[in-house]
C-alpha positions in Angstrom: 122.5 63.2 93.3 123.2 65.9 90.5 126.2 67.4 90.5 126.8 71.3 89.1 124.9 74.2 88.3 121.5 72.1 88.8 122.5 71.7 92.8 123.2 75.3 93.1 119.8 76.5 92.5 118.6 74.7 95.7 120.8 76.7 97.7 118.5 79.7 98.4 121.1 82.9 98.8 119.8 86.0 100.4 121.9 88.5 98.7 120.0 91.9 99.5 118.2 92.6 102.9 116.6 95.6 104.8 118.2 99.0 104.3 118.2 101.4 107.2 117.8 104.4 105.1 115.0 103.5 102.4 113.1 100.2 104.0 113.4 98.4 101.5 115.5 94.9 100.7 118.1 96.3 98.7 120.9 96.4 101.2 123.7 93.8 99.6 124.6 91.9 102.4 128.5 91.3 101.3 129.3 94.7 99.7 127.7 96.1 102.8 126.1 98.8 100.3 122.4 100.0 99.9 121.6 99.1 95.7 119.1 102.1 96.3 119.7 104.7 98.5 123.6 104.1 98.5 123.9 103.8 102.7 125.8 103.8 103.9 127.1 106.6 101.4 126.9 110.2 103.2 124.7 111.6 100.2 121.7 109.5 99.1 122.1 107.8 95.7 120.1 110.0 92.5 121.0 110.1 89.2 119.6 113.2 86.4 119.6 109.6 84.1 116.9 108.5 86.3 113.8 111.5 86.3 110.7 109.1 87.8 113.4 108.2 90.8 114.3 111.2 91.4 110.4 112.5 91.4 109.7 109.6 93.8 112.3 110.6 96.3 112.6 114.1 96.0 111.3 116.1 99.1 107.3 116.6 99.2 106.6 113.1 98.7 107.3 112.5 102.7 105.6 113.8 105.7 107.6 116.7 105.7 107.1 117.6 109.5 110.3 120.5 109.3 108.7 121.9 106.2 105.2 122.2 107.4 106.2 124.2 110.2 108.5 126.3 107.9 105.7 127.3 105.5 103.5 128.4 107.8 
């Protein structure tokens, strides 16, 4: 059998799973951080850098149940 960096590719290593916050597998299992959404950070993670990820996130591109009711 090989020995070095060949035999570590077999090892499949989740790194990233679920996040509670956003649903989606970028919760780093070992830092215990969200790559995305920043949980389990008080304030959700958005950057001015980052315009289109801020646009996807921003409120309105939810349900908005509170807001609805607001409005009208």
């Amino acid at each position: 059998m090989t020995q070095g960096t060949s035999s570590f590719v077999s090892a499949v290593i989740r790194r990233h799973t679920l996040c509670r916050r956003c649903v989606r597998s970028s919760y780093h299992i070992q830092k215990s951080t969200c790559a995305n959404a920043a949980y389990p950070a008080a304030k959700t993670r958005s950057y001015n850098w980052s315009i289109k990820a801020k646009r996807r996130k921003t409120t309105g591109t939810g349900r908005c149940r509170y807001l609805k009711v607001c409005s009208s």
